[in-house]
SETOR-405271 format. One record per residue (C-alpha): residue in three letters; x, y, z. Coordinates in nm, 4 decimals, padded with zeros to 6 digits. Layout:
! SETOR-405271
+-----+----------+----------+----------+
:   r :     east :    north :       up :
+-----+----------+----------+----------+
: ALA :        X :        Y :        Z :
...
+-----+----------+----------+----------+
! end
This chain:
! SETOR-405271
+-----+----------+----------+----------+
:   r :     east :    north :       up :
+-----+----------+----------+----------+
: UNK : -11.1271 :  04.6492 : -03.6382 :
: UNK : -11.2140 :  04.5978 : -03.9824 :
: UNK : -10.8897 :  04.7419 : -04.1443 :
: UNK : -10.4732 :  04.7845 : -04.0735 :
: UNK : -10.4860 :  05.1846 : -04.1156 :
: UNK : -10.3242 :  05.2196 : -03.7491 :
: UNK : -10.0991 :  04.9304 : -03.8172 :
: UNK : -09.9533 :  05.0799 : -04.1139 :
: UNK : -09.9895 :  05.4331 : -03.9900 :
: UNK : -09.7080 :  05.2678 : -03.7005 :
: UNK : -09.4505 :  05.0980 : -03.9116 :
: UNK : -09.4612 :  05.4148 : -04.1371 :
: UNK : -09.4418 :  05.6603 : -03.7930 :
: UNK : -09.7165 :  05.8446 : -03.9543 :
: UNK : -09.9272 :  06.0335 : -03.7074 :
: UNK : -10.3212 :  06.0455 : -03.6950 :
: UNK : -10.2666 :  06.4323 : -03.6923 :
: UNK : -10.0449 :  06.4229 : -03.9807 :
: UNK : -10.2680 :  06.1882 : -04.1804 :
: UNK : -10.5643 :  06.4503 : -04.0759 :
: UNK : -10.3662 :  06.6936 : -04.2733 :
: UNK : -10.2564 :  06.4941 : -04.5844 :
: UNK : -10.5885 :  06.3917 : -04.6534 :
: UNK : -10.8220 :  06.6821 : -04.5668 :
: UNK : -11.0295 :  06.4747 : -04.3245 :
: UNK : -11.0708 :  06.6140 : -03.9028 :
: UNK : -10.9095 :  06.4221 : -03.6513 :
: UNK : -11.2717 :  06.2702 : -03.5257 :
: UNK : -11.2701 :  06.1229 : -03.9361 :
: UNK : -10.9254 :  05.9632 : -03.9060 :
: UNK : -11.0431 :  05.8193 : -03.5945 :
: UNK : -11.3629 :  05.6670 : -03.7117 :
: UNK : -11.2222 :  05.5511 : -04.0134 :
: UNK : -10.9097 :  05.3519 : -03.8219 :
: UNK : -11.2109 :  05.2211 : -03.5960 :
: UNK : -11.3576 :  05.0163 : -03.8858 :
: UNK : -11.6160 :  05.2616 : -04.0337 :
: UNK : -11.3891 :  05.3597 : -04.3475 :
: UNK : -11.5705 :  05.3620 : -04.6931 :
: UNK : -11.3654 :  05.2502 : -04.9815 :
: UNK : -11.3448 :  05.6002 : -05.1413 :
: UNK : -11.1749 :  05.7078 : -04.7792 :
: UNK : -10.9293 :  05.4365 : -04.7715 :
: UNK : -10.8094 :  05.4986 : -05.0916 :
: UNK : -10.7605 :  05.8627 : -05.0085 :
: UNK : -10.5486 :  05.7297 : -04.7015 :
: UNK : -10.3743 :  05.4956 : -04.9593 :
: UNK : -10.2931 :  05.7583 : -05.1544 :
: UNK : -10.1761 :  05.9625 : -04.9165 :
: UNK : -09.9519 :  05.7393 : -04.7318 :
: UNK : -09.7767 :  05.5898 : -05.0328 :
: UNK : -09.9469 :  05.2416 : -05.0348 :
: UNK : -10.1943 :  05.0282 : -05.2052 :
: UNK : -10.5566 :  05.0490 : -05.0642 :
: UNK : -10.4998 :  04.6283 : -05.0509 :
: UNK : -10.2579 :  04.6999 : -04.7592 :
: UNK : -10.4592 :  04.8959 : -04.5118 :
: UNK : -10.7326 :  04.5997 : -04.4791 :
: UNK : -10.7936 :  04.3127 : -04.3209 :
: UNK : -10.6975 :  04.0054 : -04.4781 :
: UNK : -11.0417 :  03.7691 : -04.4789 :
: UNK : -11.1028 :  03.6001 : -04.1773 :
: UNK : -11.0168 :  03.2175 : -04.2439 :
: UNK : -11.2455 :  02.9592 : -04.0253 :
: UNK : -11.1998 :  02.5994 : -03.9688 :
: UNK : -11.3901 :  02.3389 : -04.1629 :
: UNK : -11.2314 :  02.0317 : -03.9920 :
: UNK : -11.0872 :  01.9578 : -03.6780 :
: UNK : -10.9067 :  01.6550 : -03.5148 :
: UNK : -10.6156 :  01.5618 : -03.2974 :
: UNK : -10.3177 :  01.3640 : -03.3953 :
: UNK : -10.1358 :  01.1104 : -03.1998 :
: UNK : -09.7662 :  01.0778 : -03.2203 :
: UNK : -09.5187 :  00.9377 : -02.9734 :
: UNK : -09.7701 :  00.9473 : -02.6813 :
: UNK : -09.8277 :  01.3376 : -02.8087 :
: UNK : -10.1637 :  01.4763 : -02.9106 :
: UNK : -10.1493 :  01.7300 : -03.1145 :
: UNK : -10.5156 :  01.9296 : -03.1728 :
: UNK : -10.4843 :  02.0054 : -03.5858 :
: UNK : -10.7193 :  02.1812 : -03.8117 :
: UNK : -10.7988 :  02.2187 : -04.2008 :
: UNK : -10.9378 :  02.5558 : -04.2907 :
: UNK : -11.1504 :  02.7002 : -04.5275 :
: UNK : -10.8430 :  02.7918 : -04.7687 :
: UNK : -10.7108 :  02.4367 : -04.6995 :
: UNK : -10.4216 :  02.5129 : -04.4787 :
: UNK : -10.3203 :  02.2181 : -04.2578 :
: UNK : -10.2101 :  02.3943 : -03.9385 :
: UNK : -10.0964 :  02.2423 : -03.5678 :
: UNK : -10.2433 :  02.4363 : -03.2289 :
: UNK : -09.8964 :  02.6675 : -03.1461 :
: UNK : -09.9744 :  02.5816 : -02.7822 :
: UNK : -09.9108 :  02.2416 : -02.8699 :
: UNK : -09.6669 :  02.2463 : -03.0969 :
: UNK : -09.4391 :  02.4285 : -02.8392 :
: UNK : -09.4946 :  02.1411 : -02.5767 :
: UNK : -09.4848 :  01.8645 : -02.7891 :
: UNK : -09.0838 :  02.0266 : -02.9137 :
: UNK : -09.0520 :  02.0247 : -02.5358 :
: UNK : -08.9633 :  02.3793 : -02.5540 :
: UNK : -09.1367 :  02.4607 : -02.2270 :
: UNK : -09.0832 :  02.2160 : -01.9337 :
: UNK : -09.3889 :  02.0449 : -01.8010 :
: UNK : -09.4438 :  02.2451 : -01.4731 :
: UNK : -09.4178 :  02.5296 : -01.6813 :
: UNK : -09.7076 :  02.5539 : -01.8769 :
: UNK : -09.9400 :  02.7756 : -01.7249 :
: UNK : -09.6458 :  03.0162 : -01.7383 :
: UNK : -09.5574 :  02.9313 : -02.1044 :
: UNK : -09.5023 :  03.2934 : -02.3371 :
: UNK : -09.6935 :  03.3144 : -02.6666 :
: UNK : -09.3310 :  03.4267 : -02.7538 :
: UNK : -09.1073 :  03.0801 : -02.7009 :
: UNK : -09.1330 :  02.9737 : -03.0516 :
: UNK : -08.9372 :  03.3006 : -03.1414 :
: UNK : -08.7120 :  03.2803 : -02.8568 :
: UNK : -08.5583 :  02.9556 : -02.9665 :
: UNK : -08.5789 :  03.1024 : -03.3762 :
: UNK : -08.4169 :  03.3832 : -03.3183 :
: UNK : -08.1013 :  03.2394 : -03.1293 :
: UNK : -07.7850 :  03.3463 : -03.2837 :
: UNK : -07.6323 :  03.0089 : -03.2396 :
: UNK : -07.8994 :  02.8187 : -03.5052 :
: UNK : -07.9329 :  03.1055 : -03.7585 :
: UNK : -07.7240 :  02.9243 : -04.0228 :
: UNK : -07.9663 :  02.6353 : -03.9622 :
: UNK : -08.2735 :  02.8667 : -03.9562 :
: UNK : -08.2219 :  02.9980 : -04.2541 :
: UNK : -08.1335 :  02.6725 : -04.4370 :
: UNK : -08.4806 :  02.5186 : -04.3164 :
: UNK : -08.7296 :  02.7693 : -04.2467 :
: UNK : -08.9370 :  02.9724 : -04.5223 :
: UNK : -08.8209 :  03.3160 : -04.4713 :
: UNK : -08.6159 :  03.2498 : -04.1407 :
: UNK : -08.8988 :  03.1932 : -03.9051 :
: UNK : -09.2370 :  03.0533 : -03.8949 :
: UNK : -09.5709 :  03.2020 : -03.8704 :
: UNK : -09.8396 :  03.2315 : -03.6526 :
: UNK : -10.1516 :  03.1619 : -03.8534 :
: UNK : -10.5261 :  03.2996 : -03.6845 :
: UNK : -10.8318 :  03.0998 : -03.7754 :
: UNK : -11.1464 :  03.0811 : -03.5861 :
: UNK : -11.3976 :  02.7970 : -03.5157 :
: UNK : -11.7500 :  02.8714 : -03.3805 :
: UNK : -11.6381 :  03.2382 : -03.3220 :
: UNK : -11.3031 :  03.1497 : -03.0739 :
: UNK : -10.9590 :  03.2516 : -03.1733 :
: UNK : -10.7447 :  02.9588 : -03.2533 :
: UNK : -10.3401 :  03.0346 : -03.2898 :
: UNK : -10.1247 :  02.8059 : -03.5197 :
: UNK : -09.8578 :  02.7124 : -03.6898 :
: UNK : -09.8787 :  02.4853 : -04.0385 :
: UNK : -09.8427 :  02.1275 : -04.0347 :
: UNK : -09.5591 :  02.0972 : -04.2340 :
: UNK : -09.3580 :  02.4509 : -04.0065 :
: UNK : -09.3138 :  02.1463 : -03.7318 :
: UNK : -09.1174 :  01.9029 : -03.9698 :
: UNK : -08.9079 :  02.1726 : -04.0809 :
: UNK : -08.8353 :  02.2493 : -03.7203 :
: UNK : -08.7507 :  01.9262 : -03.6400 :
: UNK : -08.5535 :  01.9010 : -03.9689 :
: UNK : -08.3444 :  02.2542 : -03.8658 :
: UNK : -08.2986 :  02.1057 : -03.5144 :
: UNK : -08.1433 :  01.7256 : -03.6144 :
: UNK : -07.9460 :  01.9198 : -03.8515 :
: UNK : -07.7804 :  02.1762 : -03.5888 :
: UNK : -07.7245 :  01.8941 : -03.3622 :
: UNK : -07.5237 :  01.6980 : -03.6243 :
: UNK : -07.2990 :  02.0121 : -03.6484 :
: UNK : -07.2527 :  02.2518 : -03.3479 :
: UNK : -07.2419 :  02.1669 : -02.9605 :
: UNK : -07.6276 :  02.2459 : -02.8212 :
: UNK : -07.7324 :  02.4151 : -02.5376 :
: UNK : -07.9157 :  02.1891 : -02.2857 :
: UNK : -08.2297 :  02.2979 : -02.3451 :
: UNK : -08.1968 :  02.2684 : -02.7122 :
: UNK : -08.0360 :  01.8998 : -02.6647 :
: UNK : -08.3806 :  01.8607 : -02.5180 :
: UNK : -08.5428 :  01.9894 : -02.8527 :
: UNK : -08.3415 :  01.7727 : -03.0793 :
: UNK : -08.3946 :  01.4898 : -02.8758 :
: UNK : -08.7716 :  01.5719 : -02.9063 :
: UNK : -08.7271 :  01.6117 : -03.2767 :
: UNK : -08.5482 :  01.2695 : -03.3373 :
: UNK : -08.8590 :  01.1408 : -03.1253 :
: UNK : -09.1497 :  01.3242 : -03.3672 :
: UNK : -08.9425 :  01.2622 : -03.7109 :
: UNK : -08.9544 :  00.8592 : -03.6458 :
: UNK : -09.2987 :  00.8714 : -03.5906 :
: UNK : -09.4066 :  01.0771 : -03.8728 :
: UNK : -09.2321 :  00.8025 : -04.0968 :
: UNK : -09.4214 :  00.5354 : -03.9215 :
: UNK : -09.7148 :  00.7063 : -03.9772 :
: UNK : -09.6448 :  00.8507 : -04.3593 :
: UNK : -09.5613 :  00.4876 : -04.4217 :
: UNK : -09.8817 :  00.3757 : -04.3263 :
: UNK : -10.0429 :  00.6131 : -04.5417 :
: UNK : -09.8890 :  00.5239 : -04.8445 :
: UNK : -09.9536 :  00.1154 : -04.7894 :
: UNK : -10.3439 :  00.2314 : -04.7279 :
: UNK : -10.3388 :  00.4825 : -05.0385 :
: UNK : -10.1226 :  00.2311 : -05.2351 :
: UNK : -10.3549 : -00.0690 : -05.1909 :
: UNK : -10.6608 :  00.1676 : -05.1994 :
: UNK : -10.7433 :  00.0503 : -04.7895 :
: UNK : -10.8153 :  00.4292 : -04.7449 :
: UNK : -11.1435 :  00.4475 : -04.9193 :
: UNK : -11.2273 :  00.0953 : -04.7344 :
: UNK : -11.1034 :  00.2512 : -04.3880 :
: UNK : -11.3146 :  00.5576 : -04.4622 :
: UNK : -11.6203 :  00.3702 : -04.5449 :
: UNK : -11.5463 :  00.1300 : -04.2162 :
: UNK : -11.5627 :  00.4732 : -04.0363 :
: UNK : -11.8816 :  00.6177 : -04.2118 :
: UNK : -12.0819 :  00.3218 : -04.1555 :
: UNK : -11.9842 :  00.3256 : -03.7819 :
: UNK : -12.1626 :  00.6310 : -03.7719 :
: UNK : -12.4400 :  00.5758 : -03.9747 :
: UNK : -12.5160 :  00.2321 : -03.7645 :
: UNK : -12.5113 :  00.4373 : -03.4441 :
: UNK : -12.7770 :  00.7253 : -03.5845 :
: UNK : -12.9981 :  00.5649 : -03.8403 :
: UNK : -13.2272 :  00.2518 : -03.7562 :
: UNK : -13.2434 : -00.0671 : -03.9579 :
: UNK : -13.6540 : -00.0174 : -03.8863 :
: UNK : -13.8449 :  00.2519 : -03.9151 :
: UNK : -13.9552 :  00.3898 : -03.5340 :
: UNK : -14.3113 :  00.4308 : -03.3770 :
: UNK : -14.3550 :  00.7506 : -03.4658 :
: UNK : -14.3059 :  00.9778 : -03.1290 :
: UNK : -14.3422 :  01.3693 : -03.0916 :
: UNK : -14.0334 :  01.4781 : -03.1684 :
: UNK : -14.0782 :  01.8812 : -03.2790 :
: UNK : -14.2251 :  02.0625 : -03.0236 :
: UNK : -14.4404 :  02.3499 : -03.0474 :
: UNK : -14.2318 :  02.5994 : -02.9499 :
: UNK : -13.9745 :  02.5018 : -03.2090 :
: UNK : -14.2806 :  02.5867 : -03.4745 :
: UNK : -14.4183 :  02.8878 : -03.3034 :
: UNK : -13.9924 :  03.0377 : -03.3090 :
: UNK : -13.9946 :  02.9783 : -03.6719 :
: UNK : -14.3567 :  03.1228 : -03.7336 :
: UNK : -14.2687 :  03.4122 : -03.5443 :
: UNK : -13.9224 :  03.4738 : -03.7151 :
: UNK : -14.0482 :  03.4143 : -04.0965 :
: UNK : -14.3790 :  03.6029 : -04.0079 :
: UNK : -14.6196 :  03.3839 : -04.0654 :
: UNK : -14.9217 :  03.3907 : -03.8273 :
: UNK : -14.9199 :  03.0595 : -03.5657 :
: UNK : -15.2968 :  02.9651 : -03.6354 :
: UNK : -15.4952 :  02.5936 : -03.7178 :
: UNK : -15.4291 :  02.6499 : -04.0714 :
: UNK : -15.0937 :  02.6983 : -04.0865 :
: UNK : -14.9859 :  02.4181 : -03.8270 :
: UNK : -15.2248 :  02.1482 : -03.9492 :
: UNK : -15.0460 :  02.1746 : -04.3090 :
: UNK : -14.7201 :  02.3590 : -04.2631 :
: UNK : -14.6185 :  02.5825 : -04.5663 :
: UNK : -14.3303 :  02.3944 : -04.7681 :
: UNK : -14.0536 :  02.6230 : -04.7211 :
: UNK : -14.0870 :  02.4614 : -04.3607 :
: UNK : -13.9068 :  02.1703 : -04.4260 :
: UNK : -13.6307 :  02.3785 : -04.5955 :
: UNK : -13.5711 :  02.5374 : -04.2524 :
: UNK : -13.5462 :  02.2115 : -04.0721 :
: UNK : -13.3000 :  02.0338 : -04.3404 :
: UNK : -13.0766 :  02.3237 : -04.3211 :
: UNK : -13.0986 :  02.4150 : -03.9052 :
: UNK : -13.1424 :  02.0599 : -03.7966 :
: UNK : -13.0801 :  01.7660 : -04.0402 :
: UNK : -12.8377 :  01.9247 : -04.1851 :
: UNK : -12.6315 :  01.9151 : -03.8216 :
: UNK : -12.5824 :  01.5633 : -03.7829 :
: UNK : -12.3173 :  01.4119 : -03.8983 :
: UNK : -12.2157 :  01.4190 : -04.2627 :
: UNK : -12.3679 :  01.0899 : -04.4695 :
: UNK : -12.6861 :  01.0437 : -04.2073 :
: UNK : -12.9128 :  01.2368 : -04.4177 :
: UNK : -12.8795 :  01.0234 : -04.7190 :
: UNK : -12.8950 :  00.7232 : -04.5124 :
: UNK : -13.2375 :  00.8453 : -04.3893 :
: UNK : -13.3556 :  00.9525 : -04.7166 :
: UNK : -13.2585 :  00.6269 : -04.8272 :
: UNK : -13.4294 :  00.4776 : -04.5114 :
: UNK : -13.7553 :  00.6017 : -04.5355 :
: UNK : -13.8332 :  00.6086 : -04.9186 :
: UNK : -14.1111 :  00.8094 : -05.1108 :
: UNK : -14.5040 :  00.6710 : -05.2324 :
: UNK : -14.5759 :  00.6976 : -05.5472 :
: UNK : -14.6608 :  01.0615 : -05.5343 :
: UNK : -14.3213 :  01.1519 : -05.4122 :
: UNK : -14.4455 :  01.2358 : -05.0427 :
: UNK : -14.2206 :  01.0919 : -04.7708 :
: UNK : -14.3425 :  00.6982 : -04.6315 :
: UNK : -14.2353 :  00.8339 : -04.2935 :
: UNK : -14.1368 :  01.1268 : -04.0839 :
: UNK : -13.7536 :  01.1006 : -04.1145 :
: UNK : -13.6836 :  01.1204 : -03.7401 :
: UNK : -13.8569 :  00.7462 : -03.7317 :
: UNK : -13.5686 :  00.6272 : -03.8806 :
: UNK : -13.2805 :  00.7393 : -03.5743 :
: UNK : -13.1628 :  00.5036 : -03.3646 :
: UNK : -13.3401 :  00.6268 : -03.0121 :
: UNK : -12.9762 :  00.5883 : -02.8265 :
: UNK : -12.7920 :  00.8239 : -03.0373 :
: UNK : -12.9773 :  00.9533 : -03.3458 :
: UNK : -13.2944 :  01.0482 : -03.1804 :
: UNK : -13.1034 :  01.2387 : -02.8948 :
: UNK : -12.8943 :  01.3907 : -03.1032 :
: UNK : -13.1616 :  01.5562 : -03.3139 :
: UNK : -13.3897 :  01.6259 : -02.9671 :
: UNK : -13.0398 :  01.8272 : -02.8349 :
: UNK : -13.0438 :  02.0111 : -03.1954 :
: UNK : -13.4187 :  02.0783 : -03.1573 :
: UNK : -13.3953 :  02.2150 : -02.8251 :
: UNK : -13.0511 :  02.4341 : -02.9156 :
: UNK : -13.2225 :  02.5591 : -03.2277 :
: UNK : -13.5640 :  02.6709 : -03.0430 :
: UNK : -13.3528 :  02.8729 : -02.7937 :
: UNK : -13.1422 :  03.0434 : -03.0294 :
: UNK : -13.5008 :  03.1233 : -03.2318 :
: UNK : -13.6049 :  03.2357 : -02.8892 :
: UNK : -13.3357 :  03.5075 : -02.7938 :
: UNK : -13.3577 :  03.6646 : -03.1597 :
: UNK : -13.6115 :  03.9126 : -03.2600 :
: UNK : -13.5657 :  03.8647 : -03.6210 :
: UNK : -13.4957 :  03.6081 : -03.8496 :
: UNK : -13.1650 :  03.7997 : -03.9601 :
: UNK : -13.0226 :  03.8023 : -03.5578 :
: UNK : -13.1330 :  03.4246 : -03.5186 :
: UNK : -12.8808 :  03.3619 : -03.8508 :
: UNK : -12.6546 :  03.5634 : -03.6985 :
: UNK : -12.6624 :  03.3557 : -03.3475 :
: UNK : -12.6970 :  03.0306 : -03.5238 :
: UNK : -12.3831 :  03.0723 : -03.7688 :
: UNK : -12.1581 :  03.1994 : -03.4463 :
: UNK : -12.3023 :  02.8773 : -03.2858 :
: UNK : -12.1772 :  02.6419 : -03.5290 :
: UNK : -11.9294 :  02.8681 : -03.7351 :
: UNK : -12.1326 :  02.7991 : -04.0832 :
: UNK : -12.2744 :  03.0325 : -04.3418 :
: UNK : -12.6113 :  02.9606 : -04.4570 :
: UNK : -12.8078 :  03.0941 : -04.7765 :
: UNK : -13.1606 :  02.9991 : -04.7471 :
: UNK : -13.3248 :  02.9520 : -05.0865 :
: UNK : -13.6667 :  03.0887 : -04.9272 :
: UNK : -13.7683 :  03.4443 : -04.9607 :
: UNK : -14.0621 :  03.5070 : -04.7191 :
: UNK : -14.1903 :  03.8114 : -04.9133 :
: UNK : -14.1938 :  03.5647 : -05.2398 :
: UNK : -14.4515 :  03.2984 : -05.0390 :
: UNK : -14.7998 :  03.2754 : -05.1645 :
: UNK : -15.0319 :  03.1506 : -04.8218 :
: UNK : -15.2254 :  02.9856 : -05.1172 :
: UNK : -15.0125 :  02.7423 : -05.1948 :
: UNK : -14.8233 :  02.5311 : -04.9632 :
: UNK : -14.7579 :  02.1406 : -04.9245 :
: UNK : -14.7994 :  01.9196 : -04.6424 :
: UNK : -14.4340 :  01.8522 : -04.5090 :
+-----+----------+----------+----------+
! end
């Protein structure tokens, strides 16, 4: 659903009949419009109508993940994730168990509900409502590679912890929230052990140095110190998918001398997929002649343990997804709900001039 029409239409106990009526529209309208199919001129008549600004009756943008990792505190790993708006938020599953909120044989069983249970408990309102932003925290939606993810923010689990220790210190706990604090006291201490850390690294600038460390792990495992024997490493079909997709006819004189916007498709769909840094260490790698041409096909740079597989797997995932799509447009479409990225290719197929292309 691409708008909150019904939503609203709820809290406001505003009937689809009703609306029908305020705004001049049939039933079957109403309908089509709640199901996502609303122009804007229609959704301001609804506004209008029922006494709100158009803003409020859509969909807020959907916000994706960029980065993803797990943190490790007190023998706890918690999955954790930066978005696109840069929100730091926790997995809610995980946030729950690591609060000990749910006992361990419980899991499978464990209500998308239990963080409210144990905020909304008369007993720790006063505490609540000293610690939390608005009384409660909330459940934040992103999505990564097209899944739902549910979450809270980072910093919501120190302020639970914070609202917990503090209760403790002044009414008598239930068992079960005894539990919690205990599990608070636990998490707190090792967030300062951790912050701590932090600030000696940023303080002393051994960040940067640990981030480099980390980088050059990486590059070390993809890119060679020599450049390869040069081994078949795009197939066919990978060409004949991309031919077939930008329309350009699969024949002698277009695979002898691919057309330059070629390469463009394989920095963005391949290359570009590895992981951040090993492109510039293979440009770097490889070098240019003279007349600015490549010394080397860039894959002869990969290590063959890690690098070369890792672009084969890429190859071989790209082809397929070429494969199933019947235009170039559906094959973007698969490809971005593959890897949960946008792409803008600067290449315009109806621009290209089958006169003049470059050897790639």
């Amino acid at each position: 659903m691409e708008n909150r029409i019904k939503e609203v239409l709820i809290e406001k106990g505003i009937t689809q009949k009703e609306l029908a009526k305020r705004v001049g529209m049939t039933e079957v309208g109403i309908c089509k419009a709640i199901n996502g199919s609303a122009k804007q001129s229609t959704i301001d008549k609804i506004a209008d109508a029922i006494d709100v600004d158009s803003w409020e009756l859509k969909n807020p943008p959907q916000r994706n993940v960029v980065c993803e990792g797990e943190l490790h505190v007190a023998n706890i790993h918690l999955p954790c994730y930066v978005l696109d708006d840069g929100e730091r938020i926790i997995s809610s599953r995980q946030m729950v168990l690591a609060l000990r909120m749910v006992d361990d044989d419980k899991q499978q069983n464990m209500s998308g509900t239990r963080m409210a249970r144990y905020l909304n408990q008369e007993s720790l309102k006063p505490f609540i409502e000293k610690h939390l932003r608005d009384g409660n925290v909330e459940t934040i939606t992103c999505y990564k590679n097209g899944a739902k993810i549910n979450g809270y923010l980072a910093t919501d689990l120190v302020d639970i912890c914070e609202m917990f220790l503090d209760a403790r210190a002044h009414i008598k706990l239930s068992p079960r929230q005894k539990i919690i604090a205990t599990q608070c006291e636990i998490l707190v201490r090792a967030f300062a052990k951790v912050g701590i850390i932090a600030l000696v690294d940023e303080a002393t600038g051994y960040q940067y140095e640990r981030e480099r460390n980390e980088l050059q792990k990486i590059l070390t495992a993809y890119v060679s110190e020599e450049i390869l024997k040069w081994q078949l490493t795009f197939t066919d079909e990978f060409y004949k998918q991309v031919y077939r997709l930008w329309g350009l006819p699969y024949i002698p004189k277009y695979i002898r001398t691919k057309p330059s916007f070629i390469g463009g498709i394989t920095l963005k769909y391949i290359y570009e997929q590895l992981p951040v840094g090993v492109v510039d260490k293979i440009k770097q790698q490889t070098g240019k002649t003279e007349k600015g041409n490549w010394k080397f096909k860039w894959h002869q740079s990969l290590t063959p343990e890690i690098g070369r597989k890792h672009l084969i797997k890429q190859i071989h995932e790209v082809t397929t997804l070429m494969s199933i799509s019947n235009t170039k447009e559906e094959f973007e479409y698969f490809f971005k709900k593959k890897y949960g990225k946008e792409l803008e290719l600067p290449f315009d197929f109806n621009d290209f001039d089958p006169t003049n292309y470059n050897r790639v």
